[in-house]
C-alpha positions as CSV (number, residue, x, y, z in Angstrom):
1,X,-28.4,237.1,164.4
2,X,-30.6,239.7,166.6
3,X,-33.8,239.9,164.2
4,X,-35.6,242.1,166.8
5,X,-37.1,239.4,169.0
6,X,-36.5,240.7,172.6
7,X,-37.3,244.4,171.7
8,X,-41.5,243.8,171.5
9,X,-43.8,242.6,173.9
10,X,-45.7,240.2,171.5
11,X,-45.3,236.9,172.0
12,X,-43.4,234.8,169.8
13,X,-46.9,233.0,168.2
14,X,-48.2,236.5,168.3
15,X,-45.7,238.0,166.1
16,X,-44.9,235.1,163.5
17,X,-45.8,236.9,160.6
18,X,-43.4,240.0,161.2
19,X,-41.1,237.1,162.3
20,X,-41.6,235.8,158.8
21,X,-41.2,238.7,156.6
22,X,-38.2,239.3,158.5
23,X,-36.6,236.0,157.7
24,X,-37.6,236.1,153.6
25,X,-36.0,239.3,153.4
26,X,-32.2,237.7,154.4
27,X,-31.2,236.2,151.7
28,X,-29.0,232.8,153.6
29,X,-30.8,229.9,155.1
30,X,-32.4,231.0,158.8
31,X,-34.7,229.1,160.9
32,X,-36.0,230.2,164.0
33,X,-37.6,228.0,166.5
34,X,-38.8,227.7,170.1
35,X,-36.5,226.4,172.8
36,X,-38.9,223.0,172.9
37,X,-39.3,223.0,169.2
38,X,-43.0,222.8,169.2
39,X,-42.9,226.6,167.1
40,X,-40.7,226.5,163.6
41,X,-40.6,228.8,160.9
42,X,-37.7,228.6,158.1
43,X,-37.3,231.4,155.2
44,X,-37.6,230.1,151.8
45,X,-33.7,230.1,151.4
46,X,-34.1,227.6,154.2
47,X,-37.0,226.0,153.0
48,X,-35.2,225.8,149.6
49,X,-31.7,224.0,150.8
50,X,-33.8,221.7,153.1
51,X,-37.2,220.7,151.4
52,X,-38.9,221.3,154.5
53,X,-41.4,224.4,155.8
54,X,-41.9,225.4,159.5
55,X,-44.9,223.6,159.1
56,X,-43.2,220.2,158.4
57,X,-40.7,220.6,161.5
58,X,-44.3,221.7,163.8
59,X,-45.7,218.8,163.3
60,X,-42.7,216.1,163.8
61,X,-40.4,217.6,166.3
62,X,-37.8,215.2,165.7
63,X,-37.7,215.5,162.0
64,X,-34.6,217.7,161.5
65,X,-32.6,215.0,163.8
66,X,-33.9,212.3,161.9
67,X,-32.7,214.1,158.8
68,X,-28.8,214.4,160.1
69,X,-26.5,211.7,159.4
70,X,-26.4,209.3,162.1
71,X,-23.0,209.5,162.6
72,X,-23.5,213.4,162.9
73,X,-26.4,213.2,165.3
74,X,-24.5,213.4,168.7
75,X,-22.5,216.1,167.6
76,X,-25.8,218.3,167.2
77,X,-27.1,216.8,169.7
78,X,-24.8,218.1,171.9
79,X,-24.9,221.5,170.4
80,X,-27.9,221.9,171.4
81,X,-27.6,220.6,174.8
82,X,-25.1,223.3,175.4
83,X,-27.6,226.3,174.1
84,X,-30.2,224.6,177.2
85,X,-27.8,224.9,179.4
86,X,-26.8,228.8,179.2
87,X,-24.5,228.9,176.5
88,X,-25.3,231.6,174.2
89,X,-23.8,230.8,170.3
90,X,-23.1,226.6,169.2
91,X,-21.6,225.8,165.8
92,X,-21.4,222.7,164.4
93,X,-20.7,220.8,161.0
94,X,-23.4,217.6,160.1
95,X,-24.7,216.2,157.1
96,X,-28.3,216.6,156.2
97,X,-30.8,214.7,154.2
98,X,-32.9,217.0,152.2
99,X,-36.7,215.8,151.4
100,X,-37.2,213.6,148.8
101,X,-33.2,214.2,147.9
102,X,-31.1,210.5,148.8
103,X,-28.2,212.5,148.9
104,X,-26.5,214.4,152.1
105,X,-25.7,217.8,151.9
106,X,-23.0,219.1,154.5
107,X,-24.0,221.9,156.5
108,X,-22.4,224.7,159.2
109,X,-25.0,225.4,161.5
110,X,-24.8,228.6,163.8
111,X,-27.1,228.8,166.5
112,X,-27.6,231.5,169.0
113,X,-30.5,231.8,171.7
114,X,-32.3,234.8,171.7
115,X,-34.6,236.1,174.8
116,X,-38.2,236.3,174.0
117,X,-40.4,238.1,176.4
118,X,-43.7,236.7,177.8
119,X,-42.3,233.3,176.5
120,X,-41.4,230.9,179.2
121,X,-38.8,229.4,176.8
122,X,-36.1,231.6,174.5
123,X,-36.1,231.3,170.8
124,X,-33.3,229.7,168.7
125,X,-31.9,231.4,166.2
126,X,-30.0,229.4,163.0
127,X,-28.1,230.2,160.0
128,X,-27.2,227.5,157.6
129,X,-24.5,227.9,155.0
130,X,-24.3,224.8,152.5
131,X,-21.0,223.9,153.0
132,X,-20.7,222.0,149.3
133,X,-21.4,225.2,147.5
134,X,-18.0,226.6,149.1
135,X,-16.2,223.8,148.3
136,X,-17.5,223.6,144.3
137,X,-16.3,227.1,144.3
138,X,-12.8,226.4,145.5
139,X,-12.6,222.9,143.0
140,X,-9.7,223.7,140.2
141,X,-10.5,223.2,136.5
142,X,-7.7,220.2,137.1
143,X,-10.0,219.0,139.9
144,X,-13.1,218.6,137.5
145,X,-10.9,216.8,134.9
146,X,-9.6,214.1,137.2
147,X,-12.6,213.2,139.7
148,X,-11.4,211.1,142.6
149,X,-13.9,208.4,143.6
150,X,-15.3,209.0,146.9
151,X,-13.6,206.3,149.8
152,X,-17.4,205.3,150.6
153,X,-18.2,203.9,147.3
154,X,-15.1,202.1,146.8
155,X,-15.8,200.4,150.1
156,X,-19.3,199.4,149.5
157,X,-18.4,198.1,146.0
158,X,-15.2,195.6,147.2
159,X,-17.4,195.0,150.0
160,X,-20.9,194.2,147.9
161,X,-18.7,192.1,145.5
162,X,-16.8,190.0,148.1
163,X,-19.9,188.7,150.0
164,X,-21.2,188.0,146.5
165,X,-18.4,185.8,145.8
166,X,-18.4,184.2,149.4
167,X,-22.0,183.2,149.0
168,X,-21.4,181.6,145.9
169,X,-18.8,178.9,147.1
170,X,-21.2,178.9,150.3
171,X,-23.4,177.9,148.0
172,X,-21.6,175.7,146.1
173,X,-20.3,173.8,149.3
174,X,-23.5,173.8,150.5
175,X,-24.8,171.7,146.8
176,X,-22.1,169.0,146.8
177,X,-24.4,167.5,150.0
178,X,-21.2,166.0,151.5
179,X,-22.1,162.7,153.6
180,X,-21.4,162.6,157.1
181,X,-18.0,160.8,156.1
182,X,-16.8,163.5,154.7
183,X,-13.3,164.7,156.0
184,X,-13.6,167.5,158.7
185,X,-11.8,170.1,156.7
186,X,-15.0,170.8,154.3
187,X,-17.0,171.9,158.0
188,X,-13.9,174.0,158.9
189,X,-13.7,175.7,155.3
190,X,-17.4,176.5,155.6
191,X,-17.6,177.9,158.8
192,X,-14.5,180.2,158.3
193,X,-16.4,181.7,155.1
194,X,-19.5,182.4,156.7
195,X,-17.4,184.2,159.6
196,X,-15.4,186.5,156.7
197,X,-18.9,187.2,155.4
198,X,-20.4,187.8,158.8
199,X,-16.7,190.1,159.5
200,X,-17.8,192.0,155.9
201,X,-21.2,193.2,156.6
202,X,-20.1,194.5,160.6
203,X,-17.7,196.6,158.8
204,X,-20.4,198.0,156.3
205,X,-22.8,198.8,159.7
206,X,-19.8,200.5,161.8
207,X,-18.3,202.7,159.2
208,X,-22.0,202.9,156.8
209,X,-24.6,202.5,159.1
210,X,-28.1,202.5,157.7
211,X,-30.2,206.0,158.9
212,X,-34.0,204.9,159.0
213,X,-36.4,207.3,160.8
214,X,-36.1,207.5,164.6
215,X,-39.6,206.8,166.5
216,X,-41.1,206.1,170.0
217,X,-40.7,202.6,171.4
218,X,-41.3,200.5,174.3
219,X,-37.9,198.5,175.2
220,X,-40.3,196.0,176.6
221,X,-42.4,195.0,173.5
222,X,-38.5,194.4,171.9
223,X,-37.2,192.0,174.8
224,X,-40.4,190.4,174.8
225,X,-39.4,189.6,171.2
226,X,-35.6,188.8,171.7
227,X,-36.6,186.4,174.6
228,X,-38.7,184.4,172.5
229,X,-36.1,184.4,169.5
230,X,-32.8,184.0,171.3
231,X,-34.0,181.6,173.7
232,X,-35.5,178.8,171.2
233,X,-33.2,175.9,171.3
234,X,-30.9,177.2,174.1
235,X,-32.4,174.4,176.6
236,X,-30.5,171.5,174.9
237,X,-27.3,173.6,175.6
238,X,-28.0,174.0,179.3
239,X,-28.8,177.6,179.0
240,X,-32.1,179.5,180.1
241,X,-33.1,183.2,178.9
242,X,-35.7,184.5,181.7
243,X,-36.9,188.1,181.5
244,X,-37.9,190.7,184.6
245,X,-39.8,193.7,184.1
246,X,-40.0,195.7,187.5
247,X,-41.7,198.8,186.0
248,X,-43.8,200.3,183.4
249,X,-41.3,201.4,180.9
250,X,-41.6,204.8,179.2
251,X,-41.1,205.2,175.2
252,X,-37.4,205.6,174.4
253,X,-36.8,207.7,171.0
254,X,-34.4,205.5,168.4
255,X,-33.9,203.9,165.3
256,X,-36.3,200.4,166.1
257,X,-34.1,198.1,163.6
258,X,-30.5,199.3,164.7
259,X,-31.7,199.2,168.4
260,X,-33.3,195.6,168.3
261,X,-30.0,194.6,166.4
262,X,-27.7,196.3,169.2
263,X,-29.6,194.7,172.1
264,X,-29.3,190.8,170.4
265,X,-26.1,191.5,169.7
266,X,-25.4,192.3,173.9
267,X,-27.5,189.4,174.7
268,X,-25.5,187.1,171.8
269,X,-22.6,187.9,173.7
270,X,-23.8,187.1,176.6
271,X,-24.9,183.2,176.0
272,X,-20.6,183.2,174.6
273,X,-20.2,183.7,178.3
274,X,-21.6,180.5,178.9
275,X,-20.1,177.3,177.5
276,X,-21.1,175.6,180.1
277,X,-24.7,176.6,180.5
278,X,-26.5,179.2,183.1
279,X,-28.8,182.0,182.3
280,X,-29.0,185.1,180.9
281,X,-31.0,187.1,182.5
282,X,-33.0,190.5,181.0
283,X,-34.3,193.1,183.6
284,X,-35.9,196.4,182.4
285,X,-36.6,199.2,185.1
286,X,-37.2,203.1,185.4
287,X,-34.3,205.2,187.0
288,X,-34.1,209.1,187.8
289,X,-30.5,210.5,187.2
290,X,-30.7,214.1,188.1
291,X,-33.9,215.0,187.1
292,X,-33.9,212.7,183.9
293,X,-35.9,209.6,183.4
294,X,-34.5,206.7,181.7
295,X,-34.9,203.0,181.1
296,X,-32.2,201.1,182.9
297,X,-31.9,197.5,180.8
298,X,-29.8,194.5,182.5
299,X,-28.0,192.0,180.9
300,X,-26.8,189.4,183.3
301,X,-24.9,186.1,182.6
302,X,-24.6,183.7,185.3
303,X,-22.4,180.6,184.7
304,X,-22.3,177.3,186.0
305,X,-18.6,177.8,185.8
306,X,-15.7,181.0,185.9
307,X,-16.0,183.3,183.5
308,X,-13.1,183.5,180.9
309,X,-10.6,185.9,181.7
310,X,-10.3,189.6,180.2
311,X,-10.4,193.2,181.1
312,X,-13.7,194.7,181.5
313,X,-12.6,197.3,178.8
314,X,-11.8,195.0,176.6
315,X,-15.7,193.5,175.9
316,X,-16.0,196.7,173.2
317,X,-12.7,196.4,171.2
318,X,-13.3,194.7,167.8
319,X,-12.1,191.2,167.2
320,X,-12.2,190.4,170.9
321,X,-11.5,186.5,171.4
322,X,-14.2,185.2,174.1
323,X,-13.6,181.0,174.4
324,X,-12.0,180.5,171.3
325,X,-15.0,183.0,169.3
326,X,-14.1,186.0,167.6
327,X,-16.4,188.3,168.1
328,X,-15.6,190.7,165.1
329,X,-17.7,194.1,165.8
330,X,-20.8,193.1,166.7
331,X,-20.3,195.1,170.1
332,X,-18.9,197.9,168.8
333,X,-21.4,198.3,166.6
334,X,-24.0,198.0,169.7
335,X,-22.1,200.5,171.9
336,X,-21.8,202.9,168.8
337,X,-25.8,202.7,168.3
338,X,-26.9,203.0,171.4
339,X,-24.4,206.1,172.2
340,X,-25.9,207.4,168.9
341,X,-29.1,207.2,170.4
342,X,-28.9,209.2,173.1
343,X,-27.6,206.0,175.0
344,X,-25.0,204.2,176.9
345,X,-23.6,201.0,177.7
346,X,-21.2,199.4,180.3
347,X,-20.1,196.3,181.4
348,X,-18.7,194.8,184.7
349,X,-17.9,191.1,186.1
350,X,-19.9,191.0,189.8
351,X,-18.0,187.8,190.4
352,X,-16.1,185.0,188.5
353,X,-19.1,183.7,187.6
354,X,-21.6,186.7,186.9
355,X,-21.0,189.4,184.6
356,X,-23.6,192.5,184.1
357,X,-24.2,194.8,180.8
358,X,-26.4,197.7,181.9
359,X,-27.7,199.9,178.8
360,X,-29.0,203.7,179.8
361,X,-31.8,204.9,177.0
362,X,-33.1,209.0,177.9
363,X,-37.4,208.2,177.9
364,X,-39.4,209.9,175.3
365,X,-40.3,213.2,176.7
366,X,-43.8,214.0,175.7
């Protein structure tokens, strides 16, 4: 993967052009890049697999991460935390979204960091192989003749046409406009169909999750706007939602729809710690770890009586119970976005009456 960078003097913006040649000559997908990702060029083989130039990746640092699968994005991710700190040569499988292609492609990506002088940061070196076009060649004619239907599209069909059926006799309950006098078995029916649908689309977010462009957000602007929402109607139930913001928050990088969700889904379980009434209360602040800014967000629920009993490990596992409410996988869902992300989440009880989520999000580094 040496292509001659450390044995001139130019600089690395200096010498793009020979950099360039170089790459179009080698006929595999290659991509070199700065260390901070703000210099890009790809060959055309690259440029070919991916849809994207240097250019593209210049202008929108993020881009190639927003193109990996989201389930995939950590294990990059981490890849290319290791190359930062010292390591020489990552590999690593993902999926990849090429432009203006709805399909994923799977990729091996093998990266090595090579010295460039009169640059304060090294150069990164990748070669791509398309990981599909060695799996076509090893299909058997046998294999061709009997296609076996991906697991994926199985599930999202039997998923798709079970919540169709389930709104339908939601809806037909719903049209029979039963009097007050009906008997109380019509209320439980309904309620138990709206949880299987509710159960049904969790299980299409954790194991399908939707992967919309990642962009630069204030985690204030979204509990401002969870506040407001979760908090309407929660005085009649003896419960207040109060905010504190002791700093200005820095942008955090994620997916705006599947962070909003995760955090509602922390602060929904949160008022099911309450049956009783109290408060749940939201606190947003800086912190430095080592170096490394983040946001620091607080979930607190503080009862008016003991919370319910259960391990502290226990708050993530799906189908947790939580007085008398399945949860289903609302929080593992959360705790997979957020770690996703670039995130983290824990929980702990301070006393029996006060229990504390704390979410870690890495700031937007400008």
């Amino acid at each position: 993967m040496d292509i001659g960078l450390k044995s001139t003097g130019l600089s690395l913006k200096t010498q793009a052009h020979v950099v360039i040649a170089i790459l179009n000559s080698i006929p595999s997908p290659i991509a070199v890049r700065s260390g901070n990702g703000r210099w890009w060029s790809l060959n055309s083989a690259a440029t070919r697999l991916t849809g994207f130039s240097g250019q593209d990746f210049q202008r929108n640092p993020t881009l190639w991460i927003e193109h990996v699968h989201p389930q995939d994005r950590d294990n990059l991710l981490a890849a290319w935390e290791r190359l930062r700190n010292g390591e020489k040569k990552v590999s690593c499988k993902y999926r990849f979204f090429p432009k203006k292609n709805p399909s994923e492609i799977w990729l091996r990506d093998v990266s090595q960091s090579c010295p460039v002088m009169d640059e304060e940061t090294s150069a990164i070196c990748s070669a791509y192989t398309h990981l599909s076009d060695l799996n076509e060649r090893k299909h058997t004619y046998r294999e061709e003749a009997n296609p076996r239907y991906p697991a994926e599209t199985i599930i999202r069909g039997l998923t798709h046409a079970i919540q169709n059926n389930l709104q339908t006799i939601i809806g037909e309950i719903e049209f029979l406009n039963l009097p007050a006098t009906a008997p109380s078995e019509y209320l439980v029916i309904l309620n138990k169909v709206h949880e299987i649908d509710r159960f049904l689309r969790e299980a299409k977010d954790f194991f399908y999750p939707d992967g919309t462009p990642h962009s630069a957000v204030n985690p204030v602007v979204i509990l401002n706007d969870l506040q407001r929402d979760v908090g309407e109607g929660l005085a009649d139930h003896g419960i207040r939602v109060s905010m504190v913001c002791r700093d200005t928050l820095l942008e955090v990088i994620v997916d705006p729809k599947a962070f909003r969700n995760a955090v509602k889904q922390v602060i929904d379980f949160s008022l099911l710690l309450l049956p009783n009434g109290g408060e749940v209360l939201l606190d947003a602040r800086r912190k430095t770890i080592r170096g490394t800014e983040f946001v620091e967000l607080s979930i607190t629920s503080i009862s008016e009586s003991p919370l319910a009993y259960y391990k502290e490990e226990d708050v993530f596992r799906p189908f947790v119970r939580v007085n008398d409410h399945v949860v289903g996988l609302s929080m593992a869902i959360a705790q997979e976005v957020f770690r996703r992300q670039r995130g983290n989440i824990i929980f702990r009880k301070e006393s029996q009456n006060r229990s504390v989520f704390t979410v870690l999000m890495e700031v937007h580094s400008h």
